[in-house]
N, C-alpha and C positions, 0 to 999 in steps of 0.2 A: 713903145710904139702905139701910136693912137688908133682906133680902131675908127673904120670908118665906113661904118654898119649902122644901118637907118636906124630908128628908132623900134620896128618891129624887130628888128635882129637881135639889137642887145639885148632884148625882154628875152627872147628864146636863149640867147647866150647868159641871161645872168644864174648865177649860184644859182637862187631862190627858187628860179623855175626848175633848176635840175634835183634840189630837195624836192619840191613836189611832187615833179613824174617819180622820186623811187621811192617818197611814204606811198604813191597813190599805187606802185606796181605791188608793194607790198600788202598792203589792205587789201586787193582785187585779187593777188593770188591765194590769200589764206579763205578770201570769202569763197572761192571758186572750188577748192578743197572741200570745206564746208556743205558749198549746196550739192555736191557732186554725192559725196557720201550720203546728205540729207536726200538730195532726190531719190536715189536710190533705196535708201532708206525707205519711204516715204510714197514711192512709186507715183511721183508728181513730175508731170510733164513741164509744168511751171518753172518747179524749181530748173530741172534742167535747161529750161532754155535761158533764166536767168544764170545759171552756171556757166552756161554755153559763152553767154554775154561779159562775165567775170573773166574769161578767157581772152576772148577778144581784146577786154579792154589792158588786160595784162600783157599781152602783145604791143598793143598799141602802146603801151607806159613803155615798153623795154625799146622799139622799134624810136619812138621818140627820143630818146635819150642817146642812143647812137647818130642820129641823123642831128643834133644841137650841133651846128657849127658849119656844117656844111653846104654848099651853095644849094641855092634854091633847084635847081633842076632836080637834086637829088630828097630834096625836102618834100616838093611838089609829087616827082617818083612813091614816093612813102607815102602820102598819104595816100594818093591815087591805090593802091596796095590797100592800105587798112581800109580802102570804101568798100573794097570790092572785098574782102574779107567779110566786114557786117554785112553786105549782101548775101554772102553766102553761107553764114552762121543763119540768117534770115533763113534760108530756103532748107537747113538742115532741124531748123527748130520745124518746120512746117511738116518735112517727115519724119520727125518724133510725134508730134501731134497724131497723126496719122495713125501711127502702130499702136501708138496709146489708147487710141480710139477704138482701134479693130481687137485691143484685150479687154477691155470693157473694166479695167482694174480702178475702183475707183481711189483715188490718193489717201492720205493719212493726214488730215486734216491739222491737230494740233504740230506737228515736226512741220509744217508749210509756214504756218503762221509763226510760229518761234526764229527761224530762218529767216523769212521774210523781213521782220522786226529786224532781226541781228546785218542780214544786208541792207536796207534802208538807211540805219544809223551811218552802217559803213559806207554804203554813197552817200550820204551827205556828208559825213566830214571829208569826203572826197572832195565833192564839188565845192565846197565853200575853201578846199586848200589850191583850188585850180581857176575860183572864178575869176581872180586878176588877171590870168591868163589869155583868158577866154577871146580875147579881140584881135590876137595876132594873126599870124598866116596858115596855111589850109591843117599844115601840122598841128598846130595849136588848137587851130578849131575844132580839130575830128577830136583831139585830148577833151578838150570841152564837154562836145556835144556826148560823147560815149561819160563822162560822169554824169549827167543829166537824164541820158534816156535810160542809165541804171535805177537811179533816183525813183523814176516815173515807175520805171518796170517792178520795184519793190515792191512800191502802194498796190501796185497792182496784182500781185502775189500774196497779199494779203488780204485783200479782197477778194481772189478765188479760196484762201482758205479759210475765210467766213463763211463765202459760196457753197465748198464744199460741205464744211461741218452743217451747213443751217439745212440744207436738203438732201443729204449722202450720196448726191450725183458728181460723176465724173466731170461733168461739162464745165462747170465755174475754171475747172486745171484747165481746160484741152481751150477755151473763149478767148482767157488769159494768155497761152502759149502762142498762140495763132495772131493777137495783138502783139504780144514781143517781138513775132518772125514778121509782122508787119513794118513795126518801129526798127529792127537791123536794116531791113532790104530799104527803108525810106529812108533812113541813116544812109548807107553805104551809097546810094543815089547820092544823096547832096552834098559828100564828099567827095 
């Protein structure tokens, strides 16, 4: 039977794309494990809100893969869900920032940076396994855009733990953190 699904359809319907949402759910959940235990470790509000974001985007990989096939209302429905989701990952990074502020605990610099590196690598071979993807419909595009502002959000975790180690202040974590719950809530808008 011939399928007779536009050209954005079959891309969300072929194989390839359903191989990469489950390498990419798989990278995002073991890296989420990782910064979770590292944040804590590590008492860095950074890592957690990039944790927070491993999360998200780990939902988002699993949430895609059951919505492949199905008509667009319910495609549209989903994503409309995963926006308002990194909006609200967004507003919960903002009050971690917060409490982290009011203990004055400043992070552990080298377990931020080593992380950081370790999640970097692992979005980007995320997003170079999702960039042909990247141009379909609103589903595809939230897959997209949550590899990319992971991408961003590492450099940028390693730069507060540069931050940190170079002046043993807290601020470089809490600047950092308060940028990522910027980039969710701006994410989750323009999805």
């Amino acid at each position: 039977m011939a399928c007779n699904c536009s050209p954005v359809q079959q891309k969300t319907l072929s194989p390839k794309f359903k191989k990469a949402l489950w390498i990419a759910l798989i990278i995002n959940l073991a890296m989420f494990l990782i910064e979770v235990f590292g944040g804590m470790y590590a008492n860095s509000s950074a890592l957690w809100a990039d944790a927070l974001d491993f999360a998200g985007d780990s939902m988002n990989y699993a949430i895609s893969l059951v919505v492949i096939g199905m008509s667009l209302y319910w495609r549209a429905t989903v994503a409309l869900l995963k926006g308002w989701t990194m909006l609200l990952f967004g507003i919960f990074v903002l009050v971690k920032a917060g409490y982290a502020y009011s203990q004055g605990i400043v992070p552990e610099a080298m377990t931020m940076g080593v992380i950081g590196v370790a999640a970097l690598v692992a979005n980007v071979v995320v997003a170079v396994i999702l960039y042909a993807f990247r141009e379909g419909d609103s589903n595809m595009q939230s897959v997209w855009r949550c590899s990319r502002n992971d991408a961003i959000g590492n450099l940028a975790v390693i730069f507060a733990a540069v931050g940190v180690f170079g002046t043993g202040s807290m601020y470089p974590d809490l600047v950092v953190a308060l940028i990522m719950a910027g980039l969710g809530i701006s994410s989750g808008y323009s999805v």
